[in-house]
N, C-alpha and C positions, 0 to 999 in steps of 0.2 A: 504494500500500500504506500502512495505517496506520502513521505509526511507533512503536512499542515500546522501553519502556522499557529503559534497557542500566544494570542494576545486580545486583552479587549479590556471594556469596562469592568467585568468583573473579575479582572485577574486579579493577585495577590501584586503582581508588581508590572508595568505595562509602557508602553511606547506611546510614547505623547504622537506620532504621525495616527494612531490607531483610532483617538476622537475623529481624524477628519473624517472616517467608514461612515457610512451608514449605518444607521442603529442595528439593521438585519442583518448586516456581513458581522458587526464585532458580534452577533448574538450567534452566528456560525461557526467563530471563530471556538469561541466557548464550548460551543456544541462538539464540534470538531475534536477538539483539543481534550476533552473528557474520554471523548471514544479512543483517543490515540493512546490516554494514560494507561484503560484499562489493556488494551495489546500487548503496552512497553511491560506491563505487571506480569500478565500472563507468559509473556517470551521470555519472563527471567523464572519461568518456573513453575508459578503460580496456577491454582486450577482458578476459573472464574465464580464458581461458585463461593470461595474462600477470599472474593476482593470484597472491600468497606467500600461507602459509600466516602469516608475522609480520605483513605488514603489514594482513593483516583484523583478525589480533587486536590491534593497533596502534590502527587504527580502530575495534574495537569496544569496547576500553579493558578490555581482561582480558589476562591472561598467556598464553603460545605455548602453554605444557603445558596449560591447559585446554581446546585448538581438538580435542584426540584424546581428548576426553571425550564429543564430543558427535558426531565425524564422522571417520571413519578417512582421508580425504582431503578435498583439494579437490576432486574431482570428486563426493565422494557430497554436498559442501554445493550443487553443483550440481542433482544430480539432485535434493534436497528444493524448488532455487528451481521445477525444472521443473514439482513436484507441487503443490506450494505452493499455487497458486491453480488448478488445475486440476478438482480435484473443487469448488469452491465453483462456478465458473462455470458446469461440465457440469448442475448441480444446478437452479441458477439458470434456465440457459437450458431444460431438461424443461421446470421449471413455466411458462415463457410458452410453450411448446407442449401446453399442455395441452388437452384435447379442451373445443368447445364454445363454439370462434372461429373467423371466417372466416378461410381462409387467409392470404388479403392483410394481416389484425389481426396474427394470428400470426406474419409477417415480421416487421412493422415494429416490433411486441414485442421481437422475437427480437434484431433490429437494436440498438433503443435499449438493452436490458438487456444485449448484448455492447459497445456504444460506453459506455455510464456506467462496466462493469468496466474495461474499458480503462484509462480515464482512472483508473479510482480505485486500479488497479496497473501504472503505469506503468511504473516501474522493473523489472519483473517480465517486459512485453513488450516493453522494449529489451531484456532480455538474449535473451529467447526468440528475435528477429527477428535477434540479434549470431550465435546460436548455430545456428541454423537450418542457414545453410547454412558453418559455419566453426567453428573453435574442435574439443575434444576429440571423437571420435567417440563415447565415454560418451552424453556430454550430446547427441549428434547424434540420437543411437537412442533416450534418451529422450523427445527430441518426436516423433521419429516416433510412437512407441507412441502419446503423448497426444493427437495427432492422430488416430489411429486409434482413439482411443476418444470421441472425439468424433463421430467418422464412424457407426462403431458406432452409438452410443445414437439420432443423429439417425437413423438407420435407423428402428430397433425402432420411435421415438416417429412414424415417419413414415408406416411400414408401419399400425400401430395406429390412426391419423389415419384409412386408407384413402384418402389423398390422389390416390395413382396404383396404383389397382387392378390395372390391367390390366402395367403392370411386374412383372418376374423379380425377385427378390432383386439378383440381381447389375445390374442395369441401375440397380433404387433406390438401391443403394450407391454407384452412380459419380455418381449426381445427387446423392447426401449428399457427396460426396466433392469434387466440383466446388460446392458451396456452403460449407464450412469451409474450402475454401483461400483459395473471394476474399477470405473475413472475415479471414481471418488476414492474407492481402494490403494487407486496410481498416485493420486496425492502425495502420499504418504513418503511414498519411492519417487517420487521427483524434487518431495524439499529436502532427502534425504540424500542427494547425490551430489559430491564433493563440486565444488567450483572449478573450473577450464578444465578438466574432463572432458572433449570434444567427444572423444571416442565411445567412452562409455555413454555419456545422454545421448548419444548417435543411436547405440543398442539399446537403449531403453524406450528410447521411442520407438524404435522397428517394433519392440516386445508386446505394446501397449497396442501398435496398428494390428499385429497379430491376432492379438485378443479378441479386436472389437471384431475385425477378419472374419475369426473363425465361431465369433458368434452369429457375422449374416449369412455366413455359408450354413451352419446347424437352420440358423430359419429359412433360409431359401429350397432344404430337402426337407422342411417341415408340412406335416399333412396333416389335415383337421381329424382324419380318421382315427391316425396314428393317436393321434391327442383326447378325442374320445373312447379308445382302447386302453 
């Protein structure tokens, strides 16, 4: 995630260029800058469930009475890290499915534009991966959902593709469904792999186009009968 700048009216200590914002960018700024604190807590260790609502704003260098300016608890600062980056990726990832590439293109598209987001919000899917399966059930049920909206769209964009004709609705959904879990799986193995390693993120990405591969080949020999059997 980019980091954003943490200055405003309610900071504990602040840059006098930051009166001349408009009253909504410093109250972004705020906003922003709370979300960033709790990241930096979590990336040194921390589960999210175990953050105060002081020491984010400790960390984010504004005062406790402004944290219920912007988020009625810590669980709803959660749920925005959940959404946070969820529609930019869902959006991202449409346009490399977009009609008018071979399949195989369209993987390994699909691959490199989810492995670069990765990497460019890390922080974002440690917590997602911390939270997953632990932590508040809040935040549990918001990744499901966002999961489920991922599943969803690669549906619609798949069905539309006309990739597997001869598939039910519901059979397309469980092959959408079984490829956004291994990626989210891939996560894992992609914040986990050493820097300027050309070679290896080379093979790890082949491994991931693989995957997704050898899950449209199983649904392209899939048959409603077989399924009813």
């Amino acid at each position: 995630m980019t980091a954003r700048s943490r200055s405003g009216p309610e900071m504990t200590a602040g840059n006098d260029d930051d009166e001349l914002l408009p009253r909504g960018q410093r109250k972004q700024r705020t906003r922003d800058a709370l979300i960033d604190a709790a990241l930096q807590l979590m990336n040194e260790g921390r589960s999210f469930n175990s953050l105060g609502l002081r020491e984010i704003t400790r960390v984010a260098g504004v005062v406790p009475t402004s944290f219920y300016r912007h988020f009625k608890d810590t669980n709803e600062l959660g749920l925005v890290l959940v959404e946070e980056s969820g529609l930019t990726l869902r959006r991202m990832l449409r346009e490399a499915r977009r009609a008018g590439a071979p399949v195989k293109d369209m993987i390994r598209r699909s691959v490199r534009v989810y492995k670069a987001f990765v990497l460019a919000n890390r922080l974002h899917f440690l917590f997602v991966a911390g939270e997953r399966s632990g932590g508040s059930p809040v935040i549990r049920s918001a990744i499901r959902n966002e999961v489920d909206q991922f599943i969803n769209e690669m549906t619609q964009d798949v069905r539309h593709l006309a990739i597997f004709p001869n598939l039910s609705p519901e059979a397309l959904r469980r092959v959408c469904e079984l490829v956004v879990n291994t990626m989210l799986h891939a996560a894992t193995d992609v914040l986990d792999l050493p820097p300027g390693d050309d070679a290896l993120a080379q093979a790890q990405e082949d491994n991931h186009v693989q995957q997704v591969r050898l899950i449209f080949l199983g649904a392209s020999l899939w048959r409603e009968e077989i399924e009813r059997g």
